[in-house]
N, C-alpha and C positions, 0 to 999 in steps of 0.2 A: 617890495611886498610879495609880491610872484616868485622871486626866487626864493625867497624866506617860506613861505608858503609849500613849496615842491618842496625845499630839502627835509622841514617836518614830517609832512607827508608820507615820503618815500623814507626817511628813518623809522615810522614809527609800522609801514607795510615791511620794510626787512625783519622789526622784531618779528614778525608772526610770518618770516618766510612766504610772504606775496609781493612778487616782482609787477612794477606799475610802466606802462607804457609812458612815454610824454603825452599825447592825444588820452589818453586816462586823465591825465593830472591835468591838462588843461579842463577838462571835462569837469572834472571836479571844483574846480577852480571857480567855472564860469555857473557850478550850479550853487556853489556856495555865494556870488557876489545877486545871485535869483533870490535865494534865500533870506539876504538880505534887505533886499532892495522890497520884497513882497510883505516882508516884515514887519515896515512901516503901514502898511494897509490894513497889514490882517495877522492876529498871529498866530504866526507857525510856531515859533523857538524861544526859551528865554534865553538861550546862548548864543551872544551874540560875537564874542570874541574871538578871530581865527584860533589862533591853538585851539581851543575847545571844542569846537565845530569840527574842526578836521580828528581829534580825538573821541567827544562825547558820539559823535554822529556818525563820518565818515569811518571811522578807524572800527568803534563800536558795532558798524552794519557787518562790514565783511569781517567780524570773528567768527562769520557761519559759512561764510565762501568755502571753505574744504569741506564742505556737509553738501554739499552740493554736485552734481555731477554735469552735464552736459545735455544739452536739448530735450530740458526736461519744460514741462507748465508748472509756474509756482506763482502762486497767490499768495498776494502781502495782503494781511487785512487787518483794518483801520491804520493806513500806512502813513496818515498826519501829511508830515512833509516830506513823505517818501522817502521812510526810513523803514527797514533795512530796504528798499526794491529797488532804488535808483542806483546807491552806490553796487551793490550784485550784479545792475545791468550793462552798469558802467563795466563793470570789472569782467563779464563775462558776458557776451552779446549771443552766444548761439543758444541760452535761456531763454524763453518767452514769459515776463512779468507781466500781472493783474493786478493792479492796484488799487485796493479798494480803500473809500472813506466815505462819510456821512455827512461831510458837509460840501455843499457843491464850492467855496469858495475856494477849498483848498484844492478842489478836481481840477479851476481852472491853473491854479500853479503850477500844479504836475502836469499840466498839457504844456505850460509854455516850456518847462523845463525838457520835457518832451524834446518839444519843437527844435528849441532853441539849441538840446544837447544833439539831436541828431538822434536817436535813441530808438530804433528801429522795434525793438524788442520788447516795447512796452505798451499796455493798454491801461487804459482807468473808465472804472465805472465808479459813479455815485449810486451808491447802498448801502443801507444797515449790515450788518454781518449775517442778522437773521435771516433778511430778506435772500441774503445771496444764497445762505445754503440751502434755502428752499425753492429758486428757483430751477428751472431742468436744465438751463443750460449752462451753470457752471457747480451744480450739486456732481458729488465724488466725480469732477472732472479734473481733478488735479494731480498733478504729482507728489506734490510738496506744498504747504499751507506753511505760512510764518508772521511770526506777530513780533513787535516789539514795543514792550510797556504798554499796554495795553489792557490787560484784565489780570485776574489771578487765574491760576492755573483749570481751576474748576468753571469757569467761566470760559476763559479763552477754549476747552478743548470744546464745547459746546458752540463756541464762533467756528472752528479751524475743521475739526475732525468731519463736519457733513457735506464739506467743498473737496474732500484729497478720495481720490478711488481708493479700493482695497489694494494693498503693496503699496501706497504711499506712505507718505511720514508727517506729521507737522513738527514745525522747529520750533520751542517756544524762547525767546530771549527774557532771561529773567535776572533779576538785581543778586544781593546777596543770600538774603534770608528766604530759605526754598524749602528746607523740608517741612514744613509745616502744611505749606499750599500742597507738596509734591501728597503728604498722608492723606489731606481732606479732599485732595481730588482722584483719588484713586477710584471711588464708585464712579464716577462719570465719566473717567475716562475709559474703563470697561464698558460699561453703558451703552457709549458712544462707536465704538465698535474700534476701542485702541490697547495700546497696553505698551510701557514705558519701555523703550529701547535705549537708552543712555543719559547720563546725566553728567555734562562737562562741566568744573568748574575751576576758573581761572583769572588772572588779573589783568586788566588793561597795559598793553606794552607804558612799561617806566611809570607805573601809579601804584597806590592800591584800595585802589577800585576793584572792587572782586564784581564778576558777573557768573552767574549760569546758563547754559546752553539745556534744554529739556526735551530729546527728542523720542515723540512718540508712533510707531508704528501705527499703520492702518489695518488690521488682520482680518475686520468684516465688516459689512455695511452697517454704514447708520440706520439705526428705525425713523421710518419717514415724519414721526412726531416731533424729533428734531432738525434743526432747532426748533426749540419753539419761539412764539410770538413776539417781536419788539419789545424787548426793557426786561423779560419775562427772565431768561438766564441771567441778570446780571442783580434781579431783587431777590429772585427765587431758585441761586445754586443749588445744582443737582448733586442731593447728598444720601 
């Protein structure tokens, strides 16, 4: 099952030219059988079947690792079960990951996974997305902010954009159907003190599963009104 496991793995990292250590794929390996095992408790994932996990999840996080540079701070927020943060960290350790989610259940996962991966480069706080950008000490402390599945466009740049400093970026991972989010949230993401710097769109190695990649520069600070209040951006999009 571990050999079947690697060879997937490392075929489906060569479509997208990202070469994987062994110590990587065990890593992988052992956060996916975490994954599983915490699954029965609480849930993380409806996918429960290897090929899927190492595609939907694994393969899925780092289609944003080339968007990425070195010894940067990037905060994943509402990162579930440590998706995209874990595998990024896995794959690239001189990052430092912030992990943020809302429910403390899933904070303990992400520690043992922690723990248990060795994973030096990673921290987790339990909070709201709101709460985080308003507080001082990880407000525009970022470099890079990323989300996966998480909100629509006009929502998430209201979580992302008041955590990343000026020159940063957020990366939003998004499904197929984008231009519609990409038009309605164009006031907010100006608003917020952004403005769209690329829009990648491409398919899962050997599927077709089409995702987009949405990333938006940080050019000026956020006005300290944002975010606003718990529940507030996600009933009352800023339009």
């Amino acid at each position: 099952m571990k050999e079947d496991f690697e060879a997937y793995l490392t075929e489906m990292l060569q479509e997208m030219n990202i070469e994987i250590k062994k110590k990587q794929v065990n890593q992988f390996y052992e956060y996916m059988n975490l994954l599983l095992a915490w699954n029965e408790k609480i849930n993380l994932t409806a996918i429960t079947e290897q090929k899927a996990i190492i595609l939907k999840h694994f393969v899925d996080s780092l289609t944003i690792l080339k968007d990425l540079t070195t010894q940067q701070k990037i905060v994943d927020i509402g990162t579930g079960a440590g998706f995209p943060g874990i595998p990024l960290a896995i794959m690239d350790p001189t990052n430092h990951f912030t992990l943020v989610d809302s429910l403390n259940k899933r904070i303990s996962f992400l520690n043992e996974v922690k723990e248990k991966l060795n994973l030096k480069n990673i921290e987790t706080i339990h909070l709201r997305a709101e709460e985080l950008g308003q507080n001082k000490f990880y407000r525009e402390k970022y470099d890079i902010a990323v989300s996966r599945a998480v909100a629509n466009l006009t929502v998430l740049a209201e979580y992302l954009l008041p955590t990343v400093k000026v020159g940063g970026k957020i990366i939003c991972m998004k499904g197929s159907q984008i231009e519609q989010e990409l038009k309605e949230a164009e006031f907010a993401i100006k608003e917020l003190g952004g403005t769209v710097a690329s829009q990648k769109e491409f398919y899962l190695p050997q599927t077709d599963m089409k995702r987009n990649i949405i990333v938006i520069q940080k050019v000026k600070n956020t006005a300290l009104k944002y975010p606003r209040k718990a529940g507030l951006p996600s009933k009352q999009p800023l339009r």
